[in-house]
N, C-alpha and C positions, 0 to 999 in steps of 0.2 A: 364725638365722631367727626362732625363738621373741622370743628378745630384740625384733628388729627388731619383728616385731608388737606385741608389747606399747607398745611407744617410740610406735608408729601411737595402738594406742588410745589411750595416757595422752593424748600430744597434743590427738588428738580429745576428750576428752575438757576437757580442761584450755581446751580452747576459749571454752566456753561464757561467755555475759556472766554468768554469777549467781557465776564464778569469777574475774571483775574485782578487785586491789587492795585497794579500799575496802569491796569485799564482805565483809572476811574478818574472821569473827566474833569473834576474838579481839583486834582494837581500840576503842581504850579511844572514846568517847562524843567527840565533839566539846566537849562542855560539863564533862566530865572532864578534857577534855588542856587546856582555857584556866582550868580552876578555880585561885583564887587569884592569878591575874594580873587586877593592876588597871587597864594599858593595851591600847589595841587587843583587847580582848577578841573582839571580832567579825571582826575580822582573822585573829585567832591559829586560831579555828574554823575560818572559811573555807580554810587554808592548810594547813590541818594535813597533807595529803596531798599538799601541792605542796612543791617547791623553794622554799627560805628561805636565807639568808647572815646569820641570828641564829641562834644557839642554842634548841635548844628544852629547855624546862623539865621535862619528865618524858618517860617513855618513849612511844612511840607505842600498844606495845600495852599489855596489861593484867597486865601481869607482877608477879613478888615487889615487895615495895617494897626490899630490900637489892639488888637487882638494878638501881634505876633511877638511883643514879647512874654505873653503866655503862653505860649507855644515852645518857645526855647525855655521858659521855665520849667513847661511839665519834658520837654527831654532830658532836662539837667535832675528834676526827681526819679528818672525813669532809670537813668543811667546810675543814680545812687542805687534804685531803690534793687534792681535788678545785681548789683554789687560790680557795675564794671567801672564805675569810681565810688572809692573809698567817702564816703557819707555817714555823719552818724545822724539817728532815730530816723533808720529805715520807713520804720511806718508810718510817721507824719509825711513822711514824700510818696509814698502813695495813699494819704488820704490827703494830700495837695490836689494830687492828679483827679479825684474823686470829686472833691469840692468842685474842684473850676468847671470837670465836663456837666457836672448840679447843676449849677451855676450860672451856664454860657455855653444854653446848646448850639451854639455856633461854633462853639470849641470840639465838639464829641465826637466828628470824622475825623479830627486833627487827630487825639486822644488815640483812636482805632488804630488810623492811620500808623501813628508813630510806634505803637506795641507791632505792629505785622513789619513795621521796618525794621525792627530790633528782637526780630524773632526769625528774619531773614538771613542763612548764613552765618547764625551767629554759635561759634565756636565754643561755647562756653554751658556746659549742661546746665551748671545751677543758676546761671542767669537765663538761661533759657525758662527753668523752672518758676523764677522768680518772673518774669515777661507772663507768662501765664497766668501767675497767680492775681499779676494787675488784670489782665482781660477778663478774668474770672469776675473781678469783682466790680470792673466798670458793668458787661452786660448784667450782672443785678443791680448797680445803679443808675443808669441810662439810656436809652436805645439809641442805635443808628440814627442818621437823620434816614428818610425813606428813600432818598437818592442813592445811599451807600449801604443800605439794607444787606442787597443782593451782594453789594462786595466783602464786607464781614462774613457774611457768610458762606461765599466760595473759600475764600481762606481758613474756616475754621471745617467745613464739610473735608477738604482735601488734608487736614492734619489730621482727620477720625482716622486715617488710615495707616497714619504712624504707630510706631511700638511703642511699648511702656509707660511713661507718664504723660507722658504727651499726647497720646490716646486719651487718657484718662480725663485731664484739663479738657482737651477737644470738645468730648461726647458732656462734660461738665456746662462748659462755654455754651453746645448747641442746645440744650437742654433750657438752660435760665433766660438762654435769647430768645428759643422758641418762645416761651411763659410770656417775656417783655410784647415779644410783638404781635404774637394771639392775644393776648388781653388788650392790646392799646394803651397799656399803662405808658404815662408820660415817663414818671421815672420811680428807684426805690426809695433808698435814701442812704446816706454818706454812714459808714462804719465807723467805729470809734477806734481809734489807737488800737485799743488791746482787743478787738476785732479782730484788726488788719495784721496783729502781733501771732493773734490764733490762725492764724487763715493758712490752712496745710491743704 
């Protein structure tokens, strides 16, 4: 029962708009994440929190710099794995993404981060589906850092309210996260191929 209250508050809590996404203080400037790109500059600003099917050039958030070309790595499996570029063995690139946030919890707001930018706006139901099915399977393998807690889960409380399957993934999502961050479990552990091959 304790637990169940707490799950209440955090919710409540996590509600709030100042606990929106884009709010979250550890992303890099808009004018940092297009620095050094000499096209569409204005573009690359504008997007930076929505759904893209290019790669993006550095990390989202403000992390190590030896950490950022893992960053455009797990975008570049995200974007196969979700099908908005052609990739073959989908599901090793989302057990990439799996490993590294394992692996390098310095990496795991990146990981968050980057599935709610590619599930933002993005026009595409079965990559939308497929955006999901990775979130699904990082919060059973990882948790937020506690800075970003409240932000994963504003984003994921305000999609319970969507139709269809997206409802479904949500209430899926808030459920396994609830479990990660009531128990204090560091992490779960990385799925196998034909896990990631089953995972509907």
């Amino acid at each position: 029962e304790r637990m169940e209250a707490e799950g209440k508050e955090r919710q409540q809590r996590a509600e709030q708009e100042r606990y929106r996404f884009e709010n979250f203080s550890g992303l890099r400037s808009p004018d940092d994440f297009a620095k050094g790109v000499i096209l569409n500059k204005k573009k690359i600003k504008e997007s930076m929190l929505c759904w893209q099917n290019t790669l993006i050039t550095k990390s989202l958030l403000d992390i190590d710099k030896d950490l950022n070309k893992f960053a455009v790595q797990i975008h570049k499996d995200l974007l196969g794995y979700m099908g908005d570029k052609t990739m073959n063995f989908p599901a090793t690139l989302a057990q990439d993404i799996l490993q590294k946030g394992f692996e390098h919890p310095q990496l795991r707001d990146e990981i968050y981060m980057q599935i709610m930018k590619q599930l933002t706006h993005n026009p595409r139901a079965e990559s939308i589906a497929k955006g999901w099915q990775v979130m699904c399977m990082c919060v059973s393998t990882f948790p937020p850092s506690i800075d970003f807690e409240n932000y994963l889960l504003n984003f994921i409380l305000e999609k319970k309210e969507s139709k269809g399957a997206v409802r479904n993934y949500a209430n899926y999502c808030l459920r396994t996260l609830e479990g990660m961050l009531s128990s204090g479990e560091s992490s779960g552990f990385v799925p196998s191929v034909e896990e990631i091959q089953a995972y509907k």
